[in-house]
C-alpha positions in Angstrom: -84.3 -39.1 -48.2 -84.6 -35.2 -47.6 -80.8 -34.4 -46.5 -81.8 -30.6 -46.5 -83.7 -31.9 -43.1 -80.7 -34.1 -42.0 -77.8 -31.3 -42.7 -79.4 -28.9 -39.8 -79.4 -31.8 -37.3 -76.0 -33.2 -37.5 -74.6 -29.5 -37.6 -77.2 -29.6 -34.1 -75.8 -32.1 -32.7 -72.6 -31.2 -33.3 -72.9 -27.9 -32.1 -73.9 -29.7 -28.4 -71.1 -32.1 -28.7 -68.4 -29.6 -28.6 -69.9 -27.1 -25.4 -70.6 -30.7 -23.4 -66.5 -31.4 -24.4 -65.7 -27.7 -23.8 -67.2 -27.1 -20.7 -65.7 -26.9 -17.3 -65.9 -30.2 -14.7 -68.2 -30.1 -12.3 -66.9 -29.8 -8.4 -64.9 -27.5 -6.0 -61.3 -26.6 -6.8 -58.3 -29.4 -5.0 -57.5 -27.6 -1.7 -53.8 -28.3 -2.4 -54.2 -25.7 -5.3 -53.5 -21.5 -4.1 -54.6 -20.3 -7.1 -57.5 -18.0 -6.5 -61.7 -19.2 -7.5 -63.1 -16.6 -6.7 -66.8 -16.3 -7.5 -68.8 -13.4 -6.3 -67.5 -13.9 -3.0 -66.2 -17.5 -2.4 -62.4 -18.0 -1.2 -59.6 -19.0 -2.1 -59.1 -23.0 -0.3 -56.4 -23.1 1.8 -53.8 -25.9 1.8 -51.5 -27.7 4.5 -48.5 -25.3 4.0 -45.2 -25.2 5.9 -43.7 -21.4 6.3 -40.4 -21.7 4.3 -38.8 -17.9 4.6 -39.9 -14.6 6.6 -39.5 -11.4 8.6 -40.6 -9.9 11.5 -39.6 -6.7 12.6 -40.7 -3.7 14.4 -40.0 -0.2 14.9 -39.2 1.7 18.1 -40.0 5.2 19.2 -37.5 6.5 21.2 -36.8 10.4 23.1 -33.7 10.4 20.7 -35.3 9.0 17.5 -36.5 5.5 16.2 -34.8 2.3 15.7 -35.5 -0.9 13.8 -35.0 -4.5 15.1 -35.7 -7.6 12.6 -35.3 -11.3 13.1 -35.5 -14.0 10.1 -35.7 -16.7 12.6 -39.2 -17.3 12.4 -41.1 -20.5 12.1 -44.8 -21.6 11.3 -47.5 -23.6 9.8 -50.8 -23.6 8.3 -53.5 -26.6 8.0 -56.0 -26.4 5.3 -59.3 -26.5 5.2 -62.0 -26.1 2.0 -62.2 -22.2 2.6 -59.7 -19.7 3.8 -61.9 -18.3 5.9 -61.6 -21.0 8.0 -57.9 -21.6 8.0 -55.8 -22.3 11.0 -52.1 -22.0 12.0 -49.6 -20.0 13.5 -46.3 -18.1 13.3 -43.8 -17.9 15.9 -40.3 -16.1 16.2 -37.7 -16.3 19.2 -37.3 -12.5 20.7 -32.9 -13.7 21.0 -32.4 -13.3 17.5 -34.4 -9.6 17.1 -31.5 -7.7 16.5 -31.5 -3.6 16.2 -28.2 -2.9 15.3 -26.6 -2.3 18.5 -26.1 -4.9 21.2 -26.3 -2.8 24.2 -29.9 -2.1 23.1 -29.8 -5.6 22.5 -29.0 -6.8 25.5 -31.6 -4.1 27.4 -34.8 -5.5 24.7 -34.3 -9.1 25.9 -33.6 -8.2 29.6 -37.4 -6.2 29.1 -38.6 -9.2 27.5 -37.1 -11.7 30.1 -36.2 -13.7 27.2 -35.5 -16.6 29.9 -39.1 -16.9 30.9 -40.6 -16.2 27.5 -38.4 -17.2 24.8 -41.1 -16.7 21.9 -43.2 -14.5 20.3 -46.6 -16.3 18.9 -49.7 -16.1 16.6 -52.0 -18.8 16.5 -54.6 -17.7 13.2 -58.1 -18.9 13.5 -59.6 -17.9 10.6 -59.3 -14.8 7.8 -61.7 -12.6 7.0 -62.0 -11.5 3.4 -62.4 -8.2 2.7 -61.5 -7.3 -1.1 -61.8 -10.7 -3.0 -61.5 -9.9 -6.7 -62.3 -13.0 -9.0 -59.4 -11.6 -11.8 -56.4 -11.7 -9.1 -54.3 -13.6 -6.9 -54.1 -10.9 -4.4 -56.8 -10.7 -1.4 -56.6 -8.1 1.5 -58.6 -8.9 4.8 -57.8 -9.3 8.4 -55.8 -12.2 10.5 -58.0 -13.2 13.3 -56.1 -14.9 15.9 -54.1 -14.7 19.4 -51.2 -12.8 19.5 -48.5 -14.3 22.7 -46.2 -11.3 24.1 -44.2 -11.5 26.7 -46.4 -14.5 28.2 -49.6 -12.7 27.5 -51.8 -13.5 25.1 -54.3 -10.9 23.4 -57.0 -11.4 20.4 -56.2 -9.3 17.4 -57.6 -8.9 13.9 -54.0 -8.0 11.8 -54.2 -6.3 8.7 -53.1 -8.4 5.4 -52.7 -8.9 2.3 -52.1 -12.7 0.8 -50.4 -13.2 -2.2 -51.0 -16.6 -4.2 -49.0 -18.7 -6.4 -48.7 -21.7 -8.1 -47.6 -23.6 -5.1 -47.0 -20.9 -2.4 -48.9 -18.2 -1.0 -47.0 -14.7 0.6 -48.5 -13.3 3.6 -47.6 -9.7 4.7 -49.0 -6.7 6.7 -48.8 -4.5 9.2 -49.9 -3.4 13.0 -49.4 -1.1 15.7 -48.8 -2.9 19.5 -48.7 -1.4 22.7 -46.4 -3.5 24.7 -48.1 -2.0 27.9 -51.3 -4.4 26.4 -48.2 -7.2 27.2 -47.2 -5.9 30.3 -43.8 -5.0 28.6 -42.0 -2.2 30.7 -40.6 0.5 28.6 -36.4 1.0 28.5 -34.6 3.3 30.1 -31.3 3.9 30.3 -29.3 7.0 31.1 -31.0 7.9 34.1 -34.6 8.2 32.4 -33.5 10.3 29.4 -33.5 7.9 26.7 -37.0 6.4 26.8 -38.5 4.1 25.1 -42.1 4.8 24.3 -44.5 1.7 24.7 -46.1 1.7 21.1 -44.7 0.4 18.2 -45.3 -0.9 14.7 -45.1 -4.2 13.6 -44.3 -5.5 10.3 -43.8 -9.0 8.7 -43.6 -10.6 5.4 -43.7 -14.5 5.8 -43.9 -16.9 2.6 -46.2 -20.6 2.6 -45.4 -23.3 0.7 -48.3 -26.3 0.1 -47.3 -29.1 1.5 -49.2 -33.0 1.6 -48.5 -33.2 5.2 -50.4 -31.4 8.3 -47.4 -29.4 9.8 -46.8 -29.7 13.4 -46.7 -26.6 15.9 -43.6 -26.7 17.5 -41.0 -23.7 16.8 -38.5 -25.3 14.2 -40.8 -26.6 11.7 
């Protein structure tokens, strides 16, 4: 028998064995994983997820200077489909609990809001658009593109983002500008006219997901 023939074949063989055994399996990533796979310009899946902690606040323009109100009470939900482009869900926060740090303003923001007629504030997301995967990071930016619910009127909006994944969550924050006269919000006044509220503002939030196996509900409370 030649074994200088033989010796090159096994070590052949071999060689095939271990990059069958070493390579990757074959198939699309489980949607209940955040983890980004990326590749050139796939998305990251997107699982059921509950919102577990977040804010939402805003700030105010003013003829006497700015002011801040911020609310935790916020609620939400996202169902998951195979890409995240395609994701839907919403986040929803009652207008009662924004607080700016002085109850007589208080009390004048949710008269303006007629908190009585329209108790929530509401983003229903239909999709996301990508806009800077990268295949190395957890991080994506891109847009929210959804309805936004004000004051009983509801506009569509494309909000700047940037998502955040984990092994089991995935942190969602950004910022936009809102013209409550869009929301036929009046503007406050107090003082006979000279403290005046001016009718844009700037929104900012910071909400975190967390996968769950069930299809969350939409209801505020979740």
């Amino acid at each position: 028998m030649n074994t200088s023939r033989i010796a090159p074949t096994l070590t052949l063989i071999a060689t095939v064995g271990l990059l069958i055994a070493a390579a990757p399996p074959v198939g699309n990533p489980p949607v209940d994983n955040l983890r980004p796979r990326l590749v050139k310009h796939e998305t990251w899946p997107a699982p059921n997820a509950v919102l577990r902690s977040g804010t939402l606040s805003f700030t105010g323009h003013s003829t006497v200077g700015d002011f801040v109100g911020t609310t935790t009470a916020v609620s939400g939900g996202v169902t998951g489909n195979a890409e995240l482009a395609n994701a839907s869900g919403w986040v929803e926060a009652t207008v009662t609990t924004l607080s700016t740090g002085n109850g007589l303003r208080d009390r004048d923001l949710r008269a303006t809001m007629e908190v009585a007629k329209y108790p929530t504030m509401r983003f229903e997301l239909a999709g996301v658009t990508v806009e800077s995967p990268a295949a190395t990071s957890d991080t994506v930016t891109g847009a929210l593109r959804g309805a936004l619910t004000i004051h009983g009127v509801t506009r569509d909006v494309a909000i700047p983002a940037t998502l955040i994944a984990a092994a089991d969550t995935i942190d969602v924050s950004g910022a936009f500008p809102v013209d409550l006269a869009d929301y036929k919000v009046g503007g406050l006044t107090r003082l006979f006219g000279t403290l005046r509220v001016r009718r844009n503002i700037d929104v900012r939030f910071r909400v975190r997901f967390e996968a769950t196996p069930h299809t969350p509900t939409s209801g505020f409370g979740q």
